[in-house]
C-alpha positions as CSV (number, residue, x, y, z in Angstrom):
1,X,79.0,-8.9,87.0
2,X,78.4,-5.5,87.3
3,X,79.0,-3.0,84.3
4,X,81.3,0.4,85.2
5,X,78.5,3.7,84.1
6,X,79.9,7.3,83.1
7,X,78.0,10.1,81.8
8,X,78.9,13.8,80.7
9,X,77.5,16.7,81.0
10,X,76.5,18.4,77.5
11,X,77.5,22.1,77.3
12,X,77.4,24.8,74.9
13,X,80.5,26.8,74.2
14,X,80.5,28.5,77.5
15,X,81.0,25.1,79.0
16,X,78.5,26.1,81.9
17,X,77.6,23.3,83.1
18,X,74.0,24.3,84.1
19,X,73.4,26.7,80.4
20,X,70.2,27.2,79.8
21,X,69.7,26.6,75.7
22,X,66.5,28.2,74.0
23,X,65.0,26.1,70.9
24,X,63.0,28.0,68.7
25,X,63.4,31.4,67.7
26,X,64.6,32.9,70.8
27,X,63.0,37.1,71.7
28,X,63.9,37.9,67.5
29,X,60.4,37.0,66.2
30,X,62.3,37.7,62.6
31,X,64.6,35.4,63.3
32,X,64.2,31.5,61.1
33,X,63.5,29.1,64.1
34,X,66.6,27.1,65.2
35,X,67.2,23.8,66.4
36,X,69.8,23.4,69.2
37,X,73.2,21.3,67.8
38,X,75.5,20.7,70.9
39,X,78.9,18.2,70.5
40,X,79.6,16.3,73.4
41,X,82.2,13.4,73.8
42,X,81.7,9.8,75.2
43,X,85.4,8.5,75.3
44,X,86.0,5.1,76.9
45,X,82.2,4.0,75.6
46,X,81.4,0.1,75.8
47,X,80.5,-1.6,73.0
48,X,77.0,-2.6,72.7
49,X,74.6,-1.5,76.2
50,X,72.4,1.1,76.8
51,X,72.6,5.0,77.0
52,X,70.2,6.9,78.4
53,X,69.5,10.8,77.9
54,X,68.3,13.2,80.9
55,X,67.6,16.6,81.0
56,X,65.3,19.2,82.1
57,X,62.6,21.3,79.7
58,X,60.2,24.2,80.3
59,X,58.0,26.2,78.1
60,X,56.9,23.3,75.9
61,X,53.1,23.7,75.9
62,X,50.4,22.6,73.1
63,X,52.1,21.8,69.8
64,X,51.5,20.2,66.8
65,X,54.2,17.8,66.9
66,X,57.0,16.8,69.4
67,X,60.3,17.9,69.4
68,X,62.9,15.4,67.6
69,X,65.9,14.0,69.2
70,X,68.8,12.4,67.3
71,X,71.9,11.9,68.3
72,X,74.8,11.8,65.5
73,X,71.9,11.9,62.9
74,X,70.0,8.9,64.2
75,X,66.5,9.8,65.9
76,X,66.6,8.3,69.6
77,X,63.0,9.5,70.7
78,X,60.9,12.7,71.0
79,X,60.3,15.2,73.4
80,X,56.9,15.4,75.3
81,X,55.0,18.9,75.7
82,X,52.7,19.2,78.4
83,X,49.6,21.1,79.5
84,X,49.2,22.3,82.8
85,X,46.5,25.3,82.3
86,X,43.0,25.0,81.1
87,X,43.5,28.5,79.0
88,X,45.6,27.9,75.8
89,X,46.7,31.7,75.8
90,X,47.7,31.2,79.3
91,X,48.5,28.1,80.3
92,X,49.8,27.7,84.0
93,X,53.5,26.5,85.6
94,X,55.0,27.7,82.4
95,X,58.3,28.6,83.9
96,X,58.7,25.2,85.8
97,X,61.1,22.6,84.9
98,X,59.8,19.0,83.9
99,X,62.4,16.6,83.4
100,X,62.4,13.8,80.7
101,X,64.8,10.8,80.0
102,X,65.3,9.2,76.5
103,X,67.1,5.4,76.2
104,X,68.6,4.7,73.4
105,X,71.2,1.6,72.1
106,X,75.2,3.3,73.0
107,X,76.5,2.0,69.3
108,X,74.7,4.9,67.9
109,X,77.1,7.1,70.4
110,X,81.0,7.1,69.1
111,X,83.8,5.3,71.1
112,X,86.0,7.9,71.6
113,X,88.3,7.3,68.9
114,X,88.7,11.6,68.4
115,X,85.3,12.6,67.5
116,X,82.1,14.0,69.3
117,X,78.7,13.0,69.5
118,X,76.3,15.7,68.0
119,X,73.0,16.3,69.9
120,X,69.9,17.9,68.0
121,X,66.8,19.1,68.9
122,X,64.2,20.1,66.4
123,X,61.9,23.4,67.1
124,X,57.8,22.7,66.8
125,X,54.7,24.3,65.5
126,X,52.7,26.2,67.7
127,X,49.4,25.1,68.2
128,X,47.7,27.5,70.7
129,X,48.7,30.6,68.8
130,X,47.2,29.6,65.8
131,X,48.9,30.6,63.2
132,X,50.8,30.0,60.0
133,X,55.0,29.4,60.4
134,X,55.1,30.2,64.3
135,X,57.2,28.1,66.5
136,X,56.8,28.1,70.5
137,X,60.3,28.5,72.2
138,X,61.1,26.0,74.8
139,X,63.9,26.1,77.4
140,X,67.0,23.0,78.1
141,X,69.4,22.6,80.7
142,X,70.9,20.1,82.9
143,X,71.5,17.9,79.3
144,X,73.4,14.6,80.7
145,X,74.3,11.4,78.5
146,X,75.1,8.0,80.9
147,X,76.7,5.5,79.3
148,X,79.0,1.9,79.7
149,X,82.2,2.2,80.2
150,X,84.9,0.1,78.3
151,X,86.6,-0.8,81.7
């Protein structure tokens, strides 16, 4: 028997549905790098199943460690960087969009009983500019959670 799929589409406050969300410090290089914290809701979830996470990422190039991703404080999987020049200071296709998908068990995402599901993604270490307490900024959008429905 077939089981019923929804998803949503995560959005910042703006609700745009294609928002663009900078991780790291943003164009302030004073500024204490950030991770991104979005709420999104999954009302009508099944128990038990799968849920998977898609979006799209640009800008992550050559770091020291992957980006974290939790959902509702529990770590689902990692982001992975990519390395499309042969020049560290330059490296090519920078402003491309890769997409990546992250499956995870749906009891970690809330039923719908009134609360939202919070997304976080951690900032990294640079590793091509080579220094101390840097952080390389890296571009989401498109974030989508699927999910099983109840019914």
């Amino acid at each position: 028997m077939p089981v019923l799929c929804d998803f949503t589409v995560i959005t910042g406050a703006s609700e745009i549905l294609d928002e663009e969300f900078v991780i790291g410090r943003g164009p302030t290089e004073n500024v204490e790098s950030r991770s991104l914290r979005l709420a999104f809701n999954t009302g009508g979830r099944r128990r038990g199943g799968g849920a998977v996470l898609m979006f799209s990422v640009k800008g992550l190039t050559r770091t020291h460690a992957r980006p974290e991703v939790f959902v509702n404080g529990e770590k689902i999987g990692e982001i992975f960087d990519y390395t499309p020049g042969t020049e560290p200071q330059f490296p090519a296709n920078t402003n491309h969009w890769y997409n990546q998908v992250i499956t995870f068990d749906a009891a970690i995402l809330d039923g719908g009983d009134g609360r939202d599901n919070t997304l976080e993604i951690t900032s990294v270490p640079t590793l091509w500019r080579n220094q101390e307490d840097t952080r390389e900024d890296f571009t989401l959008r498109n974030i989508i959670c699927f999910f099983h429905q109840a019914a």
